[in-house]
N, CA, C and O atoms as CSV, one atom per row, in Angstrom:
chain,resi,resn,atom,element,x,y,z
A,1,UNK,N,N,0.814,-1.190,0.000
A,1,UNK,CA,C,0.000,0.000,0.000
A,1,UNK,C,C,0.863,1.262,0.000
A,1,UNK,O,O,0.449,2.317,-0.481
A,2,UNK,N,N,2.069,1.128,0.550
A,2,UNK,CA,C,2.664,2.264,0.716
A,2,UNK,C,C,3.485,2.168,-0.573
A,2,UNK,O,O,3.820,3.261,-1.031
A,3,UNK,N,N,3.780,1.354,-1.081
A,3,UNK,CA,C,4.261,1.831,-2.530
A,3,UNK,C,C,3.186,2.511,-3.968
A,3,UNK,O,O,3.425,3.154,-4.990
A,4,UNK,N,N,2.055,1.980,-3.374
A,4,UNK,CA,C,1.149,2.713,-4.221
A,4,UNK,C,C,0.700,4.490,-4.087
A,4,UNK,O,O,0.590,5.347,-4.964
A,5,UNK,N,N,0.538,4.549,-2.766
A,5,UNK,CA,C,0.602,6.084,-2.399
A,5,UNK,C,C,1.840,6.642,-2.868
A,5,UNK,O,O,1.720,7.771,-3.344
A,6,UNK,N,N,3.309,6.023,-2.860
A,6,UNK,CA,C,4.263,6.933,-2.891
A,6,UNK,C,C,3.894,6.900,-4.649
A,6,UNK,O,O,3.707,7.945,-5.272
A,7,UNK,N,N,3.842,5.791,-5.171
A,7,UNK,CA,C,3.184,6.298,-6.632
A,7,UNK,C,C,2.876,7.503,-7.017
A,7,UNK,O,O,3.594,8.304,-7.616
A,8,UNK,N,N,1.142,7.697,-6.455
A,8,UNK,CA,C,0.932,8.340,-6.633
A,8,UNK,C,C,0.981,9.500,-6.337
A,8,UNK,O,O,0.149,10.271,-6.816
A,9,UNK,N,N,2.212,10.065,-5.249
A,9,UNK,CA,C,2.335,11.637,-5.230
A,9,UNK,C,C,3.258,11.715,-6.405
A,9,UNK,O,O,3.169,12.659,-7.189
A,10,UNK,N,N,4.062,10.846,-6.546
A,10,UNK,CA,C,4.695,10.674,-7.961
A,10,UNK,C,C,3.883,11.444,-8.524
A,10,UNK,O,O,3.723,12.649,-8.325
A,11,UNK,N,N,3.232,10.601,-9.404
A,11,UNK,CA,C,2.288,11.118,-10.751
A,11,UNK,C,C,1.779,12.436,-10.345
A,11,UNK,O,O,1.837,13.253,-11.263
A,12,UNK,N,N,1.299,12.884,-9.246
A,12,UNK,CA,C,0.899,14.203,-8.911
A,12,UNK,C,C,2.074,15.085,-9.292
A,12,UNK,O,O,2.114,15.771,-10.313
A,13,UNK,N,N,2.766,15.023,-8.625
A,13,UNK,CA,C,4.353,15.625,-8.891
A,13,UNK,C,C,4.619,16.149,-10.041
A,13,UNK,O,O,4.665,17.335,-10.368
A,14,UNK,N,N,4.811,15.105,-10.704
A,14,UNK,CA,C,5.087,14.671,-12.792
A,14,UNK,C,C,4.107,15.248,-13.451
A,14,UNK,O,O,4.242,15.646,-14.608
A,15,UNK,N,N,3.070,15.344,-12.802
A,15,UNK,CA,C,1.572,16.489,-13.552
A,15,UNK,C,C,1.922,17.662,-13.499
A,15,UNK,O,O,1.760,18.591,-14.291
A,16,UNK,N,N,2.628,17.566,-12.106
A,16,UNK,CA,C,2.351,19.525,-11.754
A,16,UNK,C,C,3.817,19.744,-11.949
A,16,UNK,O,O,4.208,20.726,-11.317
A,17,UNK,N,N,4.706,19.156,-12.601
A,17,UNK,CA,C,6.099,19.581,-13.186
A,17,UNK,C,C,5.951,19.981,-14.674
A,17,UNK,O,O,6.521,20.883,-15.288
A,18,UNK,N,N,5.048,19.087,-15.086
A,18,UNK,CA,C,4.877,19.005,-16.741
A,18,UNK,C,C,4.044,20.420,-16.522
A,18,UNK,O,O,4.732,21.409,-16.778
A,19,UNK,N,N,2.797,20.675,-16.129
A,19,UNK,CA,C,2.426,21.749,-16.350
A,19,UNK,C,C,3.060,23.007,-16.426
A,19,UNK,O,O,2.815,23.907,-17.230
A,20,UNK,N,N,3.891,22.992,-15.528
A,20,UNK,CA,C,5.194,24.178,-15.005
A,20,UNK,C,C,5.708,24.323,-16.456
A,20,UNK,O,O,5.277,25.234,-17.162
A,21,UNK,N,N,6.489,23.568,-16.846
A,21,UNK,CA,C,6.993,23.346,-18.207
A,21,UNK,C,C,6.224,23.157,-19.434
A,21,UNK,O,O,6.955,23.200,-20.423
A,22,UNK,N,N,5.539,23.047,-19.580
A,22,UNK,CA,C,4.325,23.607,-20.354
A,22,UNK,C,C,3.649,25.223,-20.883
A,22,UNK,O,O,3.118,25.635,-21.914
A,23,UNK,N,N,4.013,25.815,-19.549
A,23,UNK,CA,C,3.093,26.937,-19.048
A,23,UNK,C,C,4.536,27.902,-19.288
A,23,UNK,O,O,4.597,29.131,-19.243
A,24,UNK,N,N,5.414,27.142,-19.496
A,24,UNK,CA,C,6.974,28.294,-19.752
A,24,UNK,C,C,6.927,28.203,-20.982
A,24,UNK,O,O,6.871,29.211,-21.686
A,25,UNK,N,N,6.940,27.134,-21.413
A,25,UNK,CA,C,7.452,26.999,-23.147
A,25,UNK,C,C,6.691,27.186,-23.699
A,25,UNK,O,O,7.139,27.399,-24.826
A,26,UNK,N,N,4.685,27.358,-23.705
A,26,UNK,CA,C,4.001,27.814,-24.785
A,26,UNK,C,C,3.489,29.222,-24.287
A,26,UNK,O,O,2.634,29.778,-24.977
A,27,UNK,N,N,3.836,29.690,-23.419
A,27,UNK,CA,C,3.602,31.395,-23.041
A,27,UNK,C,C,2.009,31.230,-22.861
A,27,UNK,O,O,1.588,32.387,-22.891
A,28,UNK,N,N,0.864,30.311,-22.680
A,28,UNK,CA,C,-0.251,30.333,-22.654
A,28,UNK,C,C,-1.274,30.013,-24.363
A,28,UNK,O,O,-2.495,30.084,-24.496
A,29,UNK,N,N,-0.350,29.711,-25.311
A,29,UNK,CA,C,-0.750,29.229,-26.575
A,29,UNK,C,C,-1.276,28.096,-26.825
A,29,UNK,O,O,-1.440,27.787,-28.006
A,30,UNK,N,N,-1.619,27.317,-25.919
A,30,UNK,CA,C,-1.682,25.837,-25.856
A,30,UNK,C,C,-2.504,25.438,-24.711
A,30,UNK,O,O,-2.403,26.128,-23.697
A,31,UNK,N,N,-3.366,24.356,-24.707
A,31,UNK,CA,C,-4.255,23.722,-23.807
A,31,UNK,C,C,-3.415,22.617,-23.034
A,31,UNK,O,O,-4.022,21.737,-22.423
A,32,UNK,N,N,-1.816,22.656,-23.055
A,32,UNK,CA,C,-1.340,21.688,-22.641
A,32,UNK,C,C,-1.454,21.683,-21.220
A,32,UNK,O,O,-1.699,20.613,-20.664
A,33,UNK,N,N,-1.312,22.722,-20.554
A,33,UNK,CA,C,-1.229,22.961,-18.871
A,33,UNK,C,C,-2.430,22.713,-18.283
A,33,UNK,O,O,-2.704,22.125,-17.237
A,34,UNK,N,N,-3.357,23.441,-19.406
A,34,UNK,CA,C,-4.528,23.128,-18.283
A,34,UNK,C,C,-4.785,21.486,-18.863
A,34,UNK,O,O,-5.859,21.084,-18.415
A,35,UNK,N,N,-4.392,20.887,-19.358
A,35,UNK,CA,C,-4.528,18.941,-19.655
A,35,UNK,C,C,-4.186,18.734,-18.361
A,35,UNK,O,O,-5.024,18.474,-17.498
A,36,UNK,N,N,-2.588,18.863,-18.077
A,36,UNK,CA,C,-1.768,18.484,-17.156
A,36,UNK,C,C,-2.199,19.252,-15.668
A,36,UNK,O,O,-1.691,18.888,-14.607
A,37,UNK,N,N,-2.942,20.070,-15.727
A,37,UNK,CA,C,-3.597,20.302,-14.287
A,37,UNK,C,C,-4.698,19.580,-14.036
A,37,UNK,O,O,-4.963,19.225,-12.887
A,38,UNK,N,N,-5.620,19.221,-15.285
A,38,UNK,CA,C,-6.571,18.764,-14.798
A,38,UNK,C,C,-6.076,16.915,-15.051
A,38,UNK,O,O,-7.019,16.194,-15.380
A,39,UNK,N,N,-5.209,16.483,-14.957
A,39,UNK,CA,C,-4.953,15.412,-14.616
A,39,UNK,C,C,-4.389,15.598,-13.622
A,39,UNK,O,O,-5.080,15.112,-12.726
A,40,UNK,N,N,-3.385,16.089,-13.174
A,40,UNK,CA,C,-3.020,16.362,-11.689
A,40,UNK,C,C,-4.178,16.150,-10.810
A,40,UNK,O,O,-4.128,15.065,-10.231
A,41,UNK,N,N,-5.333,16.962,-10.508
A,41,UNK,CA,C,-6.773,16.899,-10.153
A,41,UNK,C,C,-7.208,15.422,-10.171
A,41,UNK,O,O,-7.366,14.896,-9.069
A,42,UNK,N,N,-7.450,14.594,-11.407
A,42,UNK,CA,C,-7.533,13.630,-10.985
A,42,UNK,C,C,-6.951,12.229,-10.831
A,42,UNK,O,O,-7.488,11.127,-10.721
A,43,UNK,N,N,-5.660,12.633,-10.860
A,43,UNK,CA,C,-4.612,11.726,-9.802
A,43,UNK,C,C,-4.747,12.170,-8.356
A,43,UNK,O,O,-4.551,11.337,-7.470
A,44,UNK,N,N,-5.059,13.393,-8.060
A,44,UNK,CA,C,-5.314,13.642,-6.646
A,44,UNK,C,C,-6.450,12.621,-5.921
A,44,UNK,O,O,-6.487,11.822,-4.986
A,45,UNK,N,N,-7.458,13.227,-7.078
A,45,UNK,CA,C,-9.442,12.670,-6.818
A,45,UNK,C,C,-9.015,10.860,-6.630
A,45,UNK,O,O,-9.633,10.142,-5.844
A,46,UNK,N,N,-8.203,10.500,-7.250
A,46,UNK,CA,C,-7.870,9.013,-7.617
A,46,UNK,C,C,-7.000,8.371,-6.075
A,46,UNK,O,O,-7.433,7.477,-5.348
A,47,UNK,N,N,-5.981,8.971,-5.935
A,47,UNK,CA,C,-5.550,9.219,-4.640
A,47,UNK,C,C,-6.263,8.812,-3.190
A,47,UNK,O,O,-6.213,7.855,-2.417
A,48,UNK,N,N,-6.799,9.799,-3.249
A,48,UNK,CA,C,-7.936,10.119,-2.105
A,48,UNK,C,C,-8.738,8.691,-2.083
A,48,UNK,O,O,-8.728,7.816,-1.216
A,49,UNK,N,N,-9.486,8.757,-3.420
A,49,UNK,CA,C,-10.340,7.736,-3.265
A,49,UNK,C,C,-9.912,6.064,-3.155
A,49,UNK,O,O,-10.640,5.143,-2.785
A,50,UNK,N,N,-8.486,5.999,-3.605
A,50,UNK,CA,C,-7.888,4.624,-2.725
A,50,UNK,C,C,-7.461,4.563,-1.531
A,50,UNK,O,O,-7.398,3.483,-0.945
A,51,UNK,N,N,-7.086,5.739,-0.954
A,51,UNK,CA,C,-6.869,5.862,0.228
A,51,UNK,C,C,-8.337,5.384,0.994
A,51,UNK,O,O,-8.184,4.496,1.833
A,52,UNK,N,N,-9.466,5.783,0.831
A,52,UNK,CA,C,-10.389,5.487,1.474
A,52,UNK,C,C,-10.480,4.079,1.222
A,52,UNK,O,O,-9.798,3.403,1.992
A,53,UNK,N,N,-11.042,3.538,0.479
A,53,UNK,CA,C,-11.232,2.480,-0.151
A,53,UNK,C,C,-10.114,0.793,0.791
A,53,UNK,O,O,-10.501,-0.284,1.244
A,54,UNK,N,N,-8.800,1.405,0.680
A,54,UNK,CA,C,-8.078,1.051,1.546
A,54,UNK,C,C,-8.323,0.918,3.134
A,54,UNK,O,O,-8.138,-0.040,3.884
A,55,UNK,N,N,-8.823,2.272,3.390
A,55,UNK,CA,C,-9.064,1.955,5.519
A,55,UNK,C,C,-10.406,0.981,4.954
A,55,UNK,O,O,-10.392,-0.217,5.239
A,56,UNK,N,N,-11.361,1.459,4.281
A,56,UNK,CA,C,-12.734,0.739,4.536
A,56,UNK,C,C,-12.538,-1.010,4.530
A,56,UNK,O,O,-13.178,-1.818,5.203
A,57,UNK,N,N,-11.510,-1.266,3.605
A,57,UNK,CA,C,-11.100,-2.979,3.584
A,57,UNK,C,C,-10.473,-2.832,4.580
A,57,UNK,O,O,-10.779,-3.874,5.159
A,58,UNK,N,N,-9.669,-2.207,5.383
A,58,UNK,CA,C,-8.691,-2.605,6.276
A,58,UNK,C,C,-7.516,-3.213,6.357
A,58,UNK,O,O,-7.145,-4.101,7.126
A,59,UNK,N,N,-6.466,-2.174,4.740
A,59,UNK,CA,C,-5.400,-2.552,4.780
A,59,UNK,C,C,-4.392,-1.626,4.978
A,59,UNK,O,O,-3.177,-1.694,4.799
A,60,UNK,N,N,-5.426,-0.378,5.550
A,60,UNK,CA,C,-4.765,0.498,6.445
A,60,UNK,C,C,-5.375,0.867,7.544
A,60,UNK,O,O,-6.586,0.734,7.720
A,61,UNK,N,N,-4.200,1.589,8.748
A,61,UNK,CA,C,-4.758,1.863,9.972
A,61,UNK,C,C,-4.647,3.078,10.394
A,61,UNK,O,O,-3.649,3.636,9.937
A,62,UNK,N,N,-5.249,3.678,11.054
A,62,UNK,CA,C,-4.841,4.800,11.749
A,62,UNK,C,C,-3.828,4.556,12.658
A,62,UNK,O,O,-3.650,3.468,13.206
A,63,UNK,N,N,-2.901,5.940,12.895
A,63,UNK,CA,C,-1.950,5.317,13.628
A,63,UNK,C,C,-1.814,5.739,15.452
A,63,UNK,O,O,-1.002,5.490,16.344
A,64,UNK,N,N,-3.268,6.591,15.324
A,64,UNK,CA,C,-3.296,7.506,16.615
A,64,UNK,C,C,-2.723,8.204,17.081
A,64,UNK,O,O,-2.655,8.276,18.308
A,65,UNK,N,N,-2.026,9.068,16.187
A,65,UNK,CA,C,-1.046,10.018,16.507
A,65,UNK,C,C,-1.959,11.494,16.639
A,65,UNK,O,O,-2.426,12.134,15.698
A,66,UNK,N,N,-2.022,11.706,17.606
A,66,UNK,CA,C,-2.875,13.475,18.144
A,66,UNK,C,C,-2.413,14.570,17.957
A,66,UNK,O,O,-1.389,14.920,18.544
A,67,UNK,N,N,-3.084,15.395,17.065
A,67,UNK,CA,C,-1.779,16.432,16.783
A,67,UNK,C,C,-2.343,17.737,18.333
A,67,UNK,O,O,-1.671,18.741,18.570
């Protein structure tokens, strides 16, 4: 499980790098950034929703740490 989360901040990462670089090299001429944001978005949405999906089976735990 924890190699899948670190995955996916990966791919979050790699979205919101590509966009960066995107958003330099076409000066705003191009629909490429907003592609790559709105996949960022849902690698996030995607994220989230295995994370849940995960406690609800119970192959993760809380760890009771109180902030």
């Amino acid at each position: 499980m924890k190699i899948l989360v670190a995955i996916g901040f990966i791919l979050i990462l790699g979205s919101l790098g590509s966009a960066l670089v995107f958003l330099m090299r076409d000066k705003g001429r191009s629909n490429r950034t907003v592609q790559a944001l709105a996949l960022r978005v849902g690698f996030s949405v995607l994220l989230f929703l295995l994370l849940l999906v995960a406690y609800r089976m119970g192959w993760i735990q809380p760890t009771g740490i109180i902030y």
